[in-house]
N, C-alpha and C positions, 0 to 999 in steps of 0.2 A: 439107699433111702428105704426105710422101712415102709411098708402098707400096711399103715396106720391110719385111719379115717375116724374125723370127727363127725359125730350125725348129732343132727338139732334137736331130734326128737328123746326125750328120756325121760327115764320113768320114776326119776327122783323127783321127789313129793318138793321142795323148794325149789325144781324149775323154774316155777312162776315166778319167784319172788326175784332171782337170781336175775333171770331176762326181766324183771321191771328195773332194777338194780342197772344192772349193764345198760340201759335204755333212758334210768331218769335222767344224767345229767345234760344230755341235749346238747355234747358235742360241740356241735356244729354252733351254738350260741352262744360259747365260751370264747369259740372261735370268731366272733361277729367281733372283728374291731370297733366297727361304727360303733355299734349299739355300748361298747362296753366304754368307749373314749366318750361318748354322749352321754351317758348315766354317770360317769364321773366330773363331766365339767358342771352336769347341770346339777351337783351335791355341791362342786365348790365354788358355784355359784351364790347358791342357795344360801348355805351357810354360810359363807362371808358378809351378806347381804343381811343376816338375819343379827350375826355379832356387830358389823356398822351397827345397825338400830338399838344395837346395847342388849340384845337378846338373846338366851341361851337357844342352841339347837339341840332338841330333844328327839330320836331318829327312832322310826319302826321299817323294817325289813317284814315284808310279808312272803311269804316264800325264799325263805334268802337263798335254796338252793345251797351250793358249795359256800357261801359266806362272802361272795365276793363284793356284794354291795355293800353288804357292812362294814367290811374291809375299806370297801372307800371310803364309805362315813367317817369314819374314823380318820382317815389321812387326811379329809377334807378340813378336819378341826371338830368336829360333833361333840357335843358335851355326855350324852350319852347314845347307848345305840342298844336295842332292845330286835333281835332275830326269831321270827319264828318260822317253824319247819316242822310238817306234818309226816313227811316218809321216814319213816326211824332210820333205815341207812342211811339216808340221806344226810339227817340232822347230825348222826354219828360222827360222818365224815365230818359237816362240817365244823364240829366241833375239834375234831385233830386238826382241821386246816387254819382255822382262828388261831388254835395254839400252838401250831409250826411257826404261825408269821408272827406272832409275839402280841396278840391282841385277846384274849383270853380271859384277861384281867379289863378289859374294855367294854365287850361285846356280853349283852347277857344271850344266852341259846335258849331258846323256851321249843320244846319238841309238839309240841300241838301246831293243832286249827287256829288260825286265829279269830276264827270264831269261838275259840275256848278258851280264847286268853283274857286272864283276870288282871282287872288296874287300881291300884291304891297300895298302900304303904303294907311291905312284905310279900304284895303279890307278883304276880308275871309281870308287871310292869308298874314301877313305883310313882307314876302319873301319867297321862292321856303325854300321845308324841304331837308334835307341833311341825314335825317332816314327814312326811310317810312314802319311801320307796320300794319299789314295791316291779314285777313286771309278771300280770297275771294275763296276758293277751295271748290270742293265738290268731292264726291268719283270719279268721273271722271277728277278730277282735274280741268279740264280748262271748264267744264260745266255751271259754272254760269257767265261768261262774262270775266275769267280771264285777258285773252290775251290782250283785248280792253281795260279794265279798268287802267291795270299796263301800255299798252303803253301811253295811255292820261297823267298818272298821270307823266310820266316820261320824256315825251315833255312839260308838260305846269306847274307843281305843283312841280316839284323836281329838285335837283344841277343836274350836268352833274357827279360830282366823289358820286353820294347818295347811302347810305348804307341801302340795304333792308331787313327787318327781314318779312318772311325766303330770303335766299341768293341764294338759287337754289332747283330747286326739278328733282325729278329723276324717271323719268317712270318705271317700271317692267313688263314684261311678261314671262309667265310661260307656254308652251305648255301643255294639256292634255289628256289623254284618260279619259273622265268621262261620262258613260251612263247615270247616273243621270241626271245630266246637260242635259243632251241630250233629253234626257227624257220632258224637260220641253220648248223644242224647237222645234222636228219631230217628228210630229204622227209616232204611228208606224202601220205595217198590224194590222187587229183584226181577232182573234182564236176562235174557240170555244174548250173547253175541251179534242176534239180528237186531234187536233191540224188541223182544216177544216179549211179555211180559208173564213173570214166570208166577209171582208172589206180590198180590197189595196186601198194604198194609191196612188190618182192621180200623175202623174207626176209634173205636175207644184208646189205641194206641197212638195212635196218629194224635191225638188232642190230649193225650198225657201229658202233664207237667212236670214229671219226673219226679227223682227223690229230694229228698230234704236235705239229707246229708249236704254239708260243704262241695263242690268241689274243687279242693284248692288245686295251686297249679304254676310251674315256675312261666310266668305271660311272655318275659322278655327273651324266652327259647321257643315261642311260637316261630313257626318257617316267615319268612319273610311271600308277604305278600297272600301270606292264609287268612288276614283280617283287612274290611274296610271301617275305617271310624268313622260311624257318622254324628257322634258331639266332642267336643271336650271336656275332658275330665269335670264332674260335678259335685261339690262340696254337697252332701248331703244329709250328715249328721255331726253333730260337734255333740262333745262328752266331757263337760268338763267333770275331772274326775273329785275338784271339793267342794262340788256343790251337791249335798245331798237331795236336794230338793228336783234337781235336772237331771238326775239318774233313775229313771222310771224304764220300766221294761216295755212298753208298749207303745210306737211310736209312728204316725206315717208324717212325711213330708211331697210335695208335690213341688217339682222343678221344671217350669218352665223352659224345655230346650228349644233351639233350632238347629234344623241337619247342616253338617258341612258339608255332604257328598249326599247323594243319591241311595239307596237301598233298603233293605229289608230288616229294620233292627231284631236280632235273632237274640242277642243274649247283652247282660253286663259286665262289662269288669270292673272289678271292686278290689281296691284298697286302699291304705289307711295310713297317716302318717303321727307322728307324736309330736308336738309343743314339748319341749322336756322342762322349761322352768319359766317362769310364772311371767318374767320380762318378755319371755320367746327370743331369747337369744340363741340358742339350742334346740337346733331340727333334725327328728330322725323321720326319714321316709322311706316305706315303704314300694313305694310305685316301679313299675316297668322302664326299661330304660328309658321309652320316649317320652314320660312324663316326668322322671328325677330330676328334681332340681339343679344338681350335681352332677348330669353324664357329663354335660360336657368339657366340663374342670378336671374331671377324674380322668376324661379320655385323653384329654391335652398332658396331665399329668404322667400317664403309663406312657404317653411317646416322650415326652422329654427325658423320660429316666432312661432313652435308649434301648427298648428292650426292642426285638428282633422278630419275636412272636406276634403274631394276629388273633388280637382277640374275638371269639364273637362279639357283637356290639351289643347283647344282653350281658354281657362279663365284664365290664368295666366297673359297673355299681358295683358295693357293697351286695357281699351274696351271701343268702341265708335259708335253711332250710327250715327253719322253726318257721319262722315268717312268710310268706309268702306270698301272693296272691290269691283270687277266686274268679270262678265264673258263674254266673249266675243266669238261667235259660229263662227269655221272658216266653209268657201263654205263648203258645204256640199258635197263633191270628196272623196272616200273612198279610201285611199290611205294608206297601211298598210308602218310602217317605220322598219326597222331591229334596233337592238341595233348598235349603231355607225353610223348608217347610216346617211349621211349629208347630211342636207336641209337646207333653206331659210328661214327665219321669214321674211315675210313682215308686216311692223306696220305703220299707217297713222293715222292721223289727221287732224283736220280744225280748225275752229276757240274753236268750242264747242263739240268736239267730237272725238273718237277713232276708229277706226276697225282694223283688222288684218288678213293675209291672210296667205299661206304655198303653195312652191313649191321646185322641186329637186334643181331647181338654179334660180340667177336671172331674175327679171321679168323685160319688156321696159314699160310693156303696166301697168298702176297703178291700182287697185279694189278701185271698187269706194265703197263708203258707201253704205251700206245695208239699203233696205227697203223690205218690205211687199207688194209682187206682185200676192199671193195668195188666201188673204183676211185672214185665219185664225189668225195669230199674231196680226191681226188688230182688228176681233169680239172677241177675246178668251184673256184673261190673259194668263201668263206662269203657273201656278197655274194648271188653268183649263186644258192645253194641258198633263200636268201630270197627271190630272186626267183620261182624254181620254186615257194616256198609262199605268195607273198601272192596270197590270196583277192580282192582287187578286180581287182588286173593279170588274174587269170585269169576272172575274170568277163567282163570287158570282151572280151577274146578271143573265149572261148565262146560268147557273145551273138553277138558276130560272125559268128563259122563258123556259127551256125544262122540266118541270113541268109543268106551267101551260096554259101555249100559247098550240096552236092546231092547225089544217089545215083551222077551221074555224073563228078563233078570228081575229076580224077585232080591232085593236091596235090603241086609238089617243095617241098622244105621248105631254106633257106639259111640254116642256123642251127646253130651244133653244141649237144650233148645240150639240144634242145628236146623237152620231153613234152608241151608243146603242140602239136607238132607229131605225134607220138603219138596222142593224145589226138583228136584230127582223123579218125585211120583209125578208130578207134572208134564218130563221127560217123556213121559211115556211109558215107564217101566209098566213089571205087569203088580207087582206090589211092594211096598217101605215098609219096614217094620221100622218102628223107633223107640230107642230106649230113651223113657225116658220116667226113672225114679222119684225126681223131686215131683210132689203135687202144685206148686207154685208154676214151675218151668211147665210141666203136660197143660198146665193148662194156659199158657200163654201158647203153646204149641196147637193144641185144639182151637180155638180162636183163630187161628191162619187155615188151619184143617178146614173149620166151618167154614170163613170169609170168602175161602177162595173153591170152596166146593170139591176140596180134594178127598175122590173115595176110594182109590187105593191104599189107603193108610193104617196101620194097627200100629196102639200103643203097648210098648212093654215096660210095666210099673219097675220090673226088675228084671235081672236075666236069667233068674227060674222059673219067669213066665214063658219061657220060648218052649214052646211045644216038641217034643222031638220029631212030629212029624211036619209041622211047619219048616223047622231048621232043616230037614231034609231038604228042601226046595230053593233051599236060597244059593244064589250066587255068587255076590258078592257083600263084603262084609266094608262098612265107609265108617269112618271118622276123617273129624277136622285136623288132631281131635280137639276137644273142650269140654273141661269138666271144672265149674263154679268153684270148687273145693282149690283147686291148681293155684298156687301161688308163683312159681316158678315154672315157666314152659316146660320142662322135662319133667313136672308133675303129671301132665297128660300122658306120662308112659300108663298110666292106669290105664289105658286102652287095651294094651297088650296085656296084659292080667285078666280083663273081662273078654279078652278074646281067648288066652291060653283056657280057659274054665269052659269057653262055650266049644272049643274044637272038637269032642269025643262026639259033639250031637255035627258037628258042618259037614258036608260033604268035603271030598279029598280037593277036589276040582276047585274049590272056593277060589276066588279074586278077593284078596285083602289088600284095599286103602286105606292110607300110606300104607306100603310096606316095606318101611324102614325109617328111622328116624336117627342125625346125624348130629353130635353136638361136638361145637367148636369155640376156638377162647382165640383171644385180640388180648396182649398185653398195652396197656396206655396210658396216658397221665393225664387225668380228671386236674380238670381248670380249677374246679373246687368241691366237689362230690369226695373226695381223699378226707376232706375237714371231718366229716362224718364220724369218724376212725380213728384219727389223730391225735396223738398225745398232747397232754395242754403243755404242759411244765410249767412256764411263768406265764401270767397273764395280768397284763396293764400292770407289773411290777409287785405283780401274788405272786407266791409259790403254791402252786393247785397239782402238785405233783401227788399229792397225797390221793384224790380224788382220781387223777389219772390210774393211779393202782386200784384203787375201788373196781372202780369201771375195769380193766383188765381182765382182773381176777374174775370175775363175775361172767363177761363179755366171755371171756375164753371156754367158758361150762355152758353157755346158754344161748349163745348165737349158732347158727352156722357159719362156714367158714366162707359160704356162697350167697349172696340174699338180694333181693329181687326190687327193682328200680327201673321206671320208665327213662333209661336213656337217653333219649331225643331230647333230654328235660334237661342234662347236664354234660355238658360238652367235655369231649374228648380226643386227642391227639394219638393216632395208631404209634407203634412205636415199633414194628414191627407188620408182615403178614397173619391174616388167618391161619390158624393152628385146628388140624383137625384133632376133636381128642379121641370119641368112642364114636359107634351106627350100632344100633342097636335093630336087631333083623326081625317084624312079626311074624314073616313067613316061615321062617327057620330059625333055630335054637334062641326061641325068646328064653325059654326056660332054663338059657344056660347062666351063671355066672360068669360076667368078663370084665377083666383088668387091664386097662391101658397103659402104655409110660411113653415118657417123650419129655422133651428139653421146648421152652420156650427161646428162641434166641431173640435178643431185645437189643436194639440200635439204642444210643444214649440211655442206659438203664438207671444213669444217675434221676432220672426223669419219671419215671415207674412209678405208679405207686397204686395200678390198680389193673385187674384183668376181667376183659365181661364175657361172658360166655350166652350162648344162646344154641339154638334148636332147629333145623331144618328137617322139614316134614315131605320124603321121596314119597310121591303115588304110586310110581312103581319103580323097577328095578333098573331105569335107564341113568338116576340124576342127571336126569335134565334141567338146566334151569326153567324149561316152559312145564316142567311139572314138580316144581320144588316148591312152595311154602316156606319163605321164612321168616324168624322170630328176631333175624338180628338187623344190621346193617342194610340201608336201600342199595347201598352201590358194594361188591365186591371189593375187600381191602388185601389187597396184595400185596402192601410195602410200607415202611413206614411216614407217615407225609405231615406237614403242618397245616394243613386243612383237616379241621373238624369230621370225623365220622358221621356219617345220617342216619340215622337210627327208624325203624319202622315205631310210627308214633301209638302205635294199635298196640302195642306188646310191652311186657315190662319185659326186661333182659335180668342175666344171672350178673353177678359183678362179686370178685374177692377183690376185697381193700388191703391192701398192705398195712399190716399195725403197726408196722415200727421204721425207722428210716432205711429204707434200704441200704442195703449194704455194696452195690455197685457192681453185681455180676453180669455178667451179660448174656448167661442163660440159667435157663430157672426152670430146673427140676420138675415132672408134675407124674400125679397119680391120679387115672378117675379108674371107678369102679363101678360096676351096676349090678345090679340085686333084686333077681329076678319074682323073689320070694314076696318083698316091699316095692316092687318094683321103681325102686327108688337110685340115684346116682350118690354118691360120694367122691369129693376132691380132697386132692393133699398139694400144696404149691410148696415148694422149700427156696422162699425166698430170702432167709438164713442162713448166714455161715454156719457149719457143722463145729 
């Protein structure tokens, strides 16, 4: 096997374009049978209904994407069919792919906006369409330009009586009590093991409402028993999509709930299902298992086919990652509700966006949209603020620093907004230094500095602020680590670079935490996370092979061959033990360059078709599990089992997809490398015959 490695990063000027390319066709939504078996019953629907009436079907594809709706149009009977496509490769393909399946001569491709498409005789469209399919939603529904795009199209490109596939879609909210969720939105105080309280939380933090941004989220892989519902699901907004005059961007509704259970409504879940044709004979939904209209059909269904597997009971729905779910964190007002006790859903909108509020009764005054007035939502991921509050990671910690911290250790800390590191001056030490570079992060760091009266503390803007006679005096050097920048856990090797650079000034004697860092790979077979990846070939009786080469060619210059996914989100089947691959030493020879090799051996490998890797973080030199840190797995996997992996929800993991069907080997090659220079890792997997 050669040591050859692909790295993501490069310096060819069509990067960009290459990884938009590889990334437009969305996989994983080709892959959505519902949605694609829905969008064509509800064309030949539509148009049969339309030729009964004695009336031609006149079709617009807005987005067509790869062409495959128009492709239905057409099979469906459409008298004509009119596609527009703004990404030039995009539209390219689709134009090879209309005329591989022999419709060419059917389908007009118009490469624009359709907001620039012209209608009347010789133009982009030789009259207004009287169908218009179209699927511009994203898990927020009206997120990627909805509202705007369907009203344009519906003033200047379509009849006044046109029939839209889909024909209406339907908002849902769901009140909840979820710590979880919560968790990953409001710090919480920090403890120490007596239960001392080490760090509160400022007030201007504490009464944040967070970011604006989405955040989407797959609901039906929440743990069982991490949510209380206290309403059911609530119709909130309806869209019908041919009424131009009902498509307005700014909208509040007030729904009268009442609680089913007892608690604290903390946050919404939200989403959204589609009417697909005008009777509503054709429903696609989005919703979590417990609310699909369909689990329970679908669950009956996967046992009568005999299969042998246990699914999680979020896997039985149609599974999509284009689509998704959301959470939405109402004000943060503690307000406990009784069972029965009746409140207000207030739910709003604008052009591109959702919020939600709760009061005992109606409101005059409207909540505006949430933003980020305390900086952390703004420096930190939701990820990382989960990390800030799980209670084991910061035990493990704490336990530690009352080990080996003293009244004398003077503590730099290489980690941006660590309150662990915080939390240390509190300890008792005699002083923290803390890096800490971004001006957003120091100053949500200062703000806990001020709040909690901590005066052992100095900031370092960078790490040529360290004094060489400060760095004389310190002892021990801490990280978590965590640096915003990190997409992938072993991104934090940059700790070991800003420590290799600071060694000439530390004493010899230093304590460096971690001092070592360990990464390991789990070969497995993703329930549906593989789709991502996956070649189409035919779909609904296309040939989209053409597009699969698109995507390929592109995918293979512009990805990595490693790329970063919350886990816990998509279920997986070990298939095998843990594989250690590299440890990477801070106390010794970070500076060196090293190459690992090793054979993955894989129980049933016809079943493979993915490997996640992740990152354990040693404090010191024991691996211990009571001083390890880690980014993968809650329970140790030792063997291969048909029980679902548990994934630590705080951390995204590393994950290779297998591109191509596997070939049935039952050990699979590998290469990591690290590079001390970039401090950065490279994989090679040869899950290919040679």
């Amino acid at each position: 096997m050669e040591d050859t490695f692909q790295d993501s990063a490069s310096e060819d000027g069509g990067y960009d374009l290459r990884q938009e390319i590889a990334r437009s066709a969305f996989a994983d939504m080709c892959h959505d049978w519902e949605r694609n078996q829905k969008y064509d019953r509800a064309l030949q629907l539509t148009i049969a209904r339309l030729h009964a009436a004695g009336q031609q079907a006149h079709v617009l594809d807005i987005g067509t994407g790869s062409g495959l709706l128009s492709m239905m149009a057409i099979r469906a009977g459409a008298d004509s069919v009119v596609a527009c496509e703004a990404f030039r490769p995009m539209a390219d393909c689709a134009e090879r792919i209309i005329a591989a399946n022999g419709m060419q001569d059917r389908i007009r491709l118009v490469k624009k906006r359709s907001t620039k498409v012209t209608v009347g005789p010789g133009q982009d469209m030789e009259r207004r369409a009287n169908v218009l399919v179209t699927e511009l939603f994203d898990t927020e529904l009206i997120g990627e330009g909805a509202l705007g795009t369907y009203r344009h199209a519906l003033q200047h490109l379509l009849t006044e009586d046109v029939l839209t596939i889909p024909h209406q879609a339907t908002v849902y909210a769901q009140v909840v009590e979820c710590p979880l969720a919560l968790s990953w939105q409001q710090l919480k105080t920090l403890s120490n093991a007596d239960g001392d309280i080490l760090l509160r939380v400022p007030p201007e933090v504490a009464t944040c409402r967070g970011s604006s941004a989405v955040f989407d989220i797959q609901l039906s892989q929440l743990p069982a028993g991490s949510f209380n519902v206290l309403t059911d699901p609530v119709p909130v907004f309806k869209f019908a999509w041919s009424k131009h005059q009902e498509l307005i961007n700014d909208r509040c509704e007030q729904s009268v709930c009442h609680a089913r259970t007892a608690g604290f409504p903390q946050a919404v879940f939200m989403w959204w299902d589609l009417t697909m044709d005008r009777e509503g004979d054709v429903l696609l939904s989005c919703a979590p298992y417990w609310a699909h209209p369909e689990h329970e059909a679908l669950k009956k269904k996967h046992s009568d086919n005999g299969s042998k597997r246990r699914l999680p009971e979020g896997n039985y729905i149609p599974w999509r990652d284009h689509w998704m779910q959301a959470v939405y964190f109402l004000p943060p007002l503690k307000i406990p509700l009784q069972r029965g006790q009746q409140f207000v859903l207030q739910s709003y909108h604008d052009e591109f966006s959702l919020w939600f509020g709760v009061g005992e009764q109606s409101v005059k005054e409207p909540l505006t949209a949430p933003h980020c007035t305390c900086g952390w939502h703004i420096a930190q991921s939701r990820s990382r603020i989960g990390q800030l509050n799980d209670s084991l990671r910061n035990k493990r910690y704490l336990n530690y620093f009352e080990r080996v911290f003293s009244s004398d250790s003077v503590v730099l800390v290489l980690s941006e907004g660590s309150l662990l590191g915080l939390a240390a001056a509190r300890m008792g030490v005699k002083q923290v230094l803390l890096y800490e570079p971004n001006a957003i992060s120091r100053r949500c760091m200062e703000a806990f500095v001020e709040h909690n009266s901590v005066a052992n503390v100095r900031f370092l803007p960078s790490a040529d602020a360290l004094e060489p006679e400060q760095a004389a005096t310190i002892t021990h050097v801490f990280a978590e680590p965590h640096f915003p920048s990190a997409i992938l856990p072993w991104d934090n090797l940059h700790y070991g670079d800003l420590l290799k650079n600071l060694r000439p000034l530390l004493p010899a004697s230093v304590t460096v935490i971690p001092a070592s860092g360990t990464l390991y790979a789990l070969p497995v077979e993703f329930v549906d996370l593989y789709k991502i990846n996956a070649p189409l070939g035919s779909c609904e009786g296309f040939d989209l092979t053409l597009m699969d080469q698109l995507i390929d060619q592109h995918s293979t210059f512009a990805d990595s061959p490693v790329e970063a996914q919350p886990l816990w989100e998509y279920p997986s089947f070990p298939l095998a033990g843990t594989t250690r691959l590299i440890e990477i030493n801070f106390v010794k020879d970070f500076e060196q360059s090293k190459l690992e090799r090793g054979e993955l051996c894989v129980s049933e490998p016809e079943r493979l078709n993915g490997i996640a890797i992740w990152i354990d973080w040693h404090l010191d030199g024991s691996h211990s599990p009571k001083t390890t840190i880690s980014s993968g797995p809650l329970v140790p996997v030792e063997e291969s089992s048909d029980e679902p992996t548990r994934w630590n929800t705080n951390w995204r993991q590393g994950v290779h997809l297998l591109r191509k069907t596997p070939n049935r080997k039952g050990t699979i090659p590998w290469s990591v490398k690290f590079n001390p220079v970039l401090s950065n890792v490279y994989f090679r997997f040869d899950e290919e015959e040679q």
